[in-house]
Structures are given as C-alpha cells and as structure tokens.
N, C-alpha and C positions, 0 to 999 in steps of 0.2 A: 667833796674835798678833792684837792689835786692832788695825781699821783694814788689815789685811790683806786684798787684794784677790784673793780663789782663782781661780787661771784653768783655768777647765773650760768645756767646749761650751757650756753656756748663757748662764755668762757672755761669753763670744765675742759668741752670737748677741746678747745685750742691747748689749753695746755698737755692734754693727753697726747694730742696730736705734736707737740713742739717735740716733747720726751720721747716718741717712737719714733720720728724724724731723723732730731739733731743730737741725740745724747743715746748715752747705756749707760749700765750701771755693774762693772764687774763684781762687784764687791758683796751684792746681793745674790748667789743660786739661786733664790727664787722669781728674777726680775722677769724672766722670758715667758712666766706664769702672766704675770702682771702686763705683762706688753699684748700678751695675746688677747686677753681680757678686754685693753683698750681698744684693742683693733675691731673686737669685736661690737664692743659699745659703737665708737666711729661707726664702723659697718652698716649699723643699722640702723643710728639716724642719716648716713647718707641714702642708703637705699628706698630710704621711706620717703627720698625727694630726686626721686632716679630721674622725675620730668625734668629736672634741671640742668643736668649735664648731656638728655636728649636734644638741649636747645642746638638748632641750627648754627648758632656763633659758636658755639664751643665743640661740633663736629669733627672737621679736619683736625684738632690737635688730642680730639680723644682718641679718634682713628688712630693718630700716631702713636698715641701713648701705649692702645690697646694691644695693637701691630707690636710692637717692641716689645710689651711685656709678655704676651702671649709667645714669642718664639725664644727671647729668655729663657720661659718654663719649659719650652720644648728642647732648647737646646741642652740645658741640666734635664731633662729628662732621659735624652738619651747617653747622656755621661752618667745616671746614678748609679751606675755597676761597678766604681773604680774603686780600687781597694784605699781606701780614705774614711777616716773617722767622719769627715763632715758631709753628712746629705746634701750634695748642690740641687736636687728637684726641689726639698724643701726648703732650703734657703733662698731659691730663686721664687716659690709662690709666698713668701713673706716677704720680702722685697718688692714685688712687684704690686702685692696688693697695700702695701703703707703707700708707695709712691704714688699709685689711683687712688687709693681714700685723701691722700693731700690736694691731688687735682681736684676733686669731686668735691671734696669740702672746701675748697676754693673758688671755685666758680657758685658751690650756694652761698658763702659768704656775698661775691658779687653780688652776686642777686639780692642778699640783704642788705648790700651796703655797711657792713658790715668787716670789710679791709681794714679800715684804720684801728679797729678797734681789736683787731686780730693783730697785729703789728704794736701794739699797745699792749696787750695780752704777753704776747713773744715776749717782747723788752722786759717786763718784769720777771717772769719764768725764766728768762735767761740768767738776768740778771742773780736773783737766788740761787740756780745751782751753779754760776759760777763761783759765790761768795760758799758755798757748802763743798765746793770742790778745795777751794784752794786753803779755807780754814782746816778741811782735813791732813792737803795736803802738808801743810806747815808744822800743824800739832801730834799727825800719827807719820811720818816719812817711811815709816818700816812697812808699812800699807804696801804702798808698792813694790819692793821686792817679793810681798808675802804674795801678791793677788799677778803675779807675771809680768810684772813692769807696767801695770794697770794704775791709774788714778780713778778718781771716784768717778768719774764718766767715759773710762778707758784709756788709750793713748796718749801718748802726752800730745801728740798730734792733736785731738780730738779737745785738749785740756785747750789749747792754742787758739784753734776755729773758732771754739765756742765763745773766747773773748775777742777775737774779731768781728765775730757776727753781733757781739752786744752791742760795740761800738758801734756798725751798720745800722743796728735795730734800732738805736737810740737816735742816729740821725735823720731814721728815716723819721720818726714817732713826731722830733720838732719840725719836720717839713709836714707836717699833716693838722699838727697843733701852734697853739701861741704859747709863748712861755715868755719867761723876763730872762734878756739874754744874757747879762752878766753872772748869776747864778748858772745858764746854762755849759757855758762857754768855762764855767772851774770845772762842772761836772766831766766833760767831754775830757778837758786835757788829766783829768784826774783818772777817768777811766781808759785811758791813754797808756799813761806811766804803768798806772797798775795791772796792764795786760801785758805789756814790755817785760817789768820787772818778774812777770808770772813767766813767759816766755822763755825771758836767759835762765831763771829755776829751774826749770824743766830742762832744757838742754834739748830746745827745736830751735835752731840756727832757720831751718827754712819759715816756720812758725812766727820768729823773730822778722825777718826780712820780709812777710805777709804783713805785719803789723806796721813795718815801718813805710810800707808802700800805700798804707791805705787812705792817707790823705793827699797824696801826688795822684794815685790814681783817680779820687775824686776829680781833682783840677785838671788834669788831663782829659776824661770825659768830658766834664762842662765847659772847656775849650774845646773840642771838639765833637759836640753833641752829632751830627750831623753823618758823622762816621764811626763814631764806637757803638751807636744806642742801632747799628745797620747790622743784618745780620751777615750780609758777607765776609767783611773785616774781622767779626767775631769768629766766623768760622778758618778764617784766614791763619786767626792767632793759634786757633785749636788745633790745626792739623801743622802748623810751625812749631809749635808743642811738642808733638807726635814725632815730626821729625829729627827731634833733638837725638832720637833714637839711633839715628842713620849717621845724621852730620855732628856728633858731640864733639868727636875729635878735630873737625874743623875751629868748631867754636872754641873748646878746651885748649886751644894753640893760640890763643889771643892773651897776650902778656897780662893786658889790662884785668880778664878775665882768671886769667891764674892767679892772680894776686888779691883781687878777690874774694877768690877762695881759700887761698894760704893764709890770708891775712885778718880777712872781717871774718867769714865761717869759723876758720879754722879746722878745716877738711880739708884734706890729701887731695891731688889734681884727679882720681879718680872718683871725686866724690862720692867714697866710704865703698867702694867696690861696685857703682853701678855702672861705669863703662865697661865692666865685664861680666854686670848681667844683660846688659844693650849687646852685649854680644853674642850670648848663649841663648835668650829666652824666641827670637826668629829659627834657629836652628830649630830649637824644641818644640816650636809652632807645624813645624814640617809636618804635614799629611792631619790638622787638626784648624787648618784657619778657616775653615767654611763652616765650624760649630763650635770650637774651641774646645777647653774641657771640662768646662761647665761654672755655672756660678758659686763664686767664696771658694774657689778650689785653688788659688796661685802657692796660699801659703803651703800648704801639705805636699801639692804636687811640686812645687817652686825649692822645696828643700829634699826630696824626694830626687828629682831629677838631676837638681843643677846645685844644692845647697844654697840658693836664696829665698827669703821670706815672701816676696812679691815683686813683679817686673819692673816697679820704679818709675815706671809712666802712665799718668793717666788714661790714657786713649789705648796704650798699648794692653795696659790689663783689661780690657773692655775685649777686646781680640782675643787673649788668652781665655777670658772667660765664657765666650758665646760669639767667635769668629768675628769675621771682616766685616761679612753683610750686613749682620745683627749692627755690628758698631757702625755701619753707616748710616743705618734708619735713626741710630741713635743720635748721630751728628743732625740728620734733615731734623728730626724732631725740634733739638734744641737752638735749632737754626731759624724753625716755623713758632717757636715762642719766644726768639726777640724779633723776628716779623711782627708775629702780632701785637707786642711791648710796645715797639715804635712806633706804630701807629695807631694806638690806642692812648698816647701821652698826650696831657695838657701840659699848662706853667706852674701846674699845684701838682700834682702826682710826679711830673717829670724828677722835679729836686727832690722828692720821697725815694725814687725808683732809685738815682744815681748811687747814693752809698752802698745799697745793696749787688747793683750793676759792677758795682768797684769792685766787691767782696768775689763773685763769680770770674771777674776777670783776674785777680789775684790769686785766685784756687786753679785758673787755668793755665797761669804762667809757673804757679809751682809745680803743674802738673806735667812738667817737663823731667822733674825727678822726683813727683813725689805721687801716690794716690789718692788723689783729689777727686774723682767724678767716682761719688758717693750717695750714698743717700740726702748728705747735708748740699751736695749740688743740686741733686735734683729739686729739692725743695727750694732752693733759692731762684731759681729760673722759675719755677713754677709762682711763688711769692710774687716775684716782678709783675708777674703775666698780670697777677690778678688785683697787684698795684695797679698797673697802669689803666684799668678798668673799669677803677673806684671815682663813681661822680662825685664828683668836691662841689659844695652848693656857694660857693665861693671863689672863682676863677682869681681875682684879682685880690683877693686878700694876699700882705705884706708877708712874705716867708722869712723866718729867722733860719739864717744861711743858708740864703740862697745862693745857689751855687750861678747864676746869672751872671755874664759879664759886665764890667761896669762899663756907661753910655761913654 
C-alpha cells in the first residue's frame, strides 16, 4: 500500500536516529534517559558494521569528522571547570557522538541502498511530530510559558526548521519516487500554508522568511546547478555570513534593507539588540579564540558576561564554543562533503539532493543572525552526502518536479 510505513529494524533505527538529530522534547524530564538509550541501541548496530565506514571512500571525511569532534571534546574538556550549571565536556561527547552515529549509519544505509527509504522514513516521522507538535500547540498554549518558552520539540526556532525540513523531506521523497502529480502538487502547497501559518504563530519572523525562501532557493540552485551544488561558493556564502558580524552596519545602512526590517519583520534596525552583541561577544573572545569556552556554554556564559542568550551567528558561536581553529576544520569538513555531494550526483539523485541543498543553504543565510550550525545542519549535509551516493537503478526514469531546465 502507498504511503505505507513498513516497520522493520531499520526503520526503528532511522527513526530513533531522526528524534536524537532533528527534535527534543522539553516537556518530557525523562527524554535525555530515552535519547541515551537510543544512542545506545544506534551504537551498537553501527559498531557491529565498523568495516563499513573503514571503507577507503568514506576515509578522508570520517578523518574529518573524527579530527573535529575529537578536539570539540578536547576543547569542552579543558573549559569543564567554569562555574556553570551546564557540563560542556559532556555536552560536547553527546554531540559529537549523535553526529558520528549519523555519518556511520549513513554511509551503512549506502551500502544497503537503502537512502531513499531513509528519506522515506524521515518524511513520515517528520511529518507526525510536527502534526503532535502544533495540535499541542493550539489546544494546550499555556505549555509554553509553563515549560520556558519551550514547545513540544523546544524553540519555536526548532518548531519552524522542522516544518521546513518536511517540506524538503517531501520533495526530496517525490524525486526518488513516482506519484500522480496532481494529488502531489495540493499536498506540497498545502504543506506550504500550513508551515507559514505555523511560522507567524509562533512569532519566528526569521523562521518565516526561511519558509518563504524555500522555493526561490530551489530555482535558483537548479539555474545554477553548476556553482551552488560547488563547494567554493558554498563556503564563500558561510564566511559572508560570518562577516555580517564585522560589516552589519554597512549593510544595516541600506534604505532598502531598513525597511525591510521595519516593515515585513517588524524589528528595530538593531535587529532585537544583535548589533550590540556583534559588538561585545569579539571583545569577550579576547585571550579565548584558540579553544573558546567550550561547548552549549554561549547561553550561561553569554548572560553571565555580557547579558545575552547566544552570539546571534552561526559561525561566530562555533568560535565562542571551541575557538578559531576548531571552527575552521569545521568549515574544510563541510566544504569536503559538498565536494564529495557533487561529484557523486546523477540526474535522479541530483533533483532529490536540491530541496534539501535549499534547506542548508537557507539555515546558512539565516545564520547571519540566527544559530543555525546545529545538530539539525549537521545532519543535513551529511543526508546530502549520502543522497548523492544512492545508485537509482533507473537513470532515466521521468521525475515529478524536476527541477531541470526546460529545452
């Protein structure tokens, strides 16, 4: 039956694996029980197929991954003495070991061929907790003041991603499958609205403006496949991101650009006080950017020092968290897996990769004022990788929207 969801071991493990990734659950005290349990389960069927990500093709990017998370933990390990409620040694070896059980059970997915149906997997598991997120939120609203400004999967940030990543998820699911497009095509614009409308609820203006960029960015890639899906340009955009940091007040002085924000946001030209923590959080980096001060520490230490929650930029809080150097292995990394993306794409996997390629590139322009290079990035770059790596026994089979130019 279509649309039928088969439950076997793998699909088990994928979903365990989507909810330690891409969601939490405030609302449960007992959830961080439950997550470790999965990691644990994960754990051990990766491990028990360790030859697989010994493979020679998948060397150079575990090197990278292992390089980076390995001085992550080093780096929170020599910050765990700071007088802070939150452990960054131990928040840093949970993180870094969900991020390698994602790689590792991706690459054995490749191996079984087994991508699309992980992508298949995701979409529906998405899909449920978003419909369990936002029926809560509708029907219990007092939730969230009770639980710290928390929704049933955290953040409203977090409430926002997850319905743009369904959309992804679903577009990538019909470039892998055949479906009858007119049914498909109500589904999309339907799942559209109701991310939007979830969106201005919640009161993510940035959120909003991720949703409403996700179809431009599609078209924009697939006109120019040739230089977004390259990882130069990619890195080009991340560290133009990065500099928002330096040059805001350049850009903040463009009419067009104030208006903007006065008008469609509806945020102050400081965008809600982050031009004056782009001005504070360098100073407080002083004698700290060669290790930072360790991982999950912006918020404690960030209100602590200066009275803000986090440094408001993606790349920037990567620095606060585990220094310069750390955050540059971390750029080559994610620089060497759309290397390898790109040249691992055909004409069936490519139009699969793109909406999710959209999604990453939208989490990196908000990451100009927002913290976006997260767990749910990582996992998306890494998803690509192993998109692009999934043999289609079908080259030429007809794609429902296909994002190809017309002749």
């Amino acid at each position: 039956m279509k649309g039928k969801l088969t439950i076997s071991i793998p699909s088990i493990l994928m979903i365990m694996l989507f909810i330690i990734q891409f969601v939490s659950f405030p609302y449960f005290p007992w959830y961080d029980t439950i997550k470790y349990g999965f990691i644990v389960i994960i754990g051990v069927f990766v491990l028990r197929r360790y030859k697989v990500f010994l493979n020679k093709k998948y060397r150079i990017i575990n090197c990278l991954a292992i390089l980076f998370g390995g001085l992550t933990i080093y780096s929170s390990f020599i910050n765990r003495n700071q007088t802070i409620e939150r452990n960054p040694f131990l928040s840093a070896i949970i993180f870094v070991i969900t991020y390698l059980l994602f790689l590792f059970f991706i690459e054995i997915m490749v191996e079984r061929k087994k991508i699309k149906k992980m992508i298949d997997v995701f979409y529906k598991t998405a899909f449920i907790i978003a419909i369990l997120t936002d029926i809560i939120m509708f029907l219990k609203p007092e939730l969230v003041s009770i639980h710290g400004n928390n929704y049933f999967i955290g953040t409203k940030f977090r409430v926002v991603y997850l319905h743009l990543i369904l959309i992804a998820l679903y577009l990538a699911k019909l470039n892998f499958q055949s479906h009858q497009k007119k049914f498909q095509t109500k589904r999309m614009l339907s799942l559209s609205i109701w991310s939007i409308l979830v969106g201005l609820y919640v009161k993510c203006a940035t959120g909003v403006v991720g949703l409403l960029l996700l179809y431009p960015f599609i078209h924009i890639i697939n006109k120019n496949k040739r230089i977004l899906l390259n990882w130069i340009p990619f890195t080009i955009v991340q560290l133009f991101c990065f500099s928002f940091v330096y040059i805001n007040e350049l850009i903040l002085n463009n009419p067009l650009i104030q208006s903007f924000i006065l008008h469609v946001l509806k945020r102050d030209i400081t965008l809600t006080a982050r031009t004056r923590i782009f001005n504070m959080v360098p100073e407080l980096l002083t004698g700290n950017t060669v290790w930072g001060f360790g991982y999950g520490t912006s918020y404690e230490l960030g209100m602590k020092l200066g009275g803000f929650p986090n440094t408001q930029n993606a790349v920037l809080e990567w620095i606060w968290q585990v220094g310069i150097h750390i955050t540059i292995i971390m750029l080559i990394m994610f620089a060497f897996i759309l290397y390898f993306t790109s040249k691992n794409l055909n004409d069936t996997n490519k139009n699969a990769v793109i909406p999710i390629l959209a999604c990453i590139y939208i989490m990196t322009v908000l990451g100009m004022v927002e913290i976006t290079i997260d767990s749910i990035y990582f996992a998306l770059l890494i998803l690509i990788l192993g998109m692009s790596m999934e043999e289609c026994k079908s080259k030429k089979r007809e794609m429902l929207y296909d994002y190809k130019e017309n002749a």
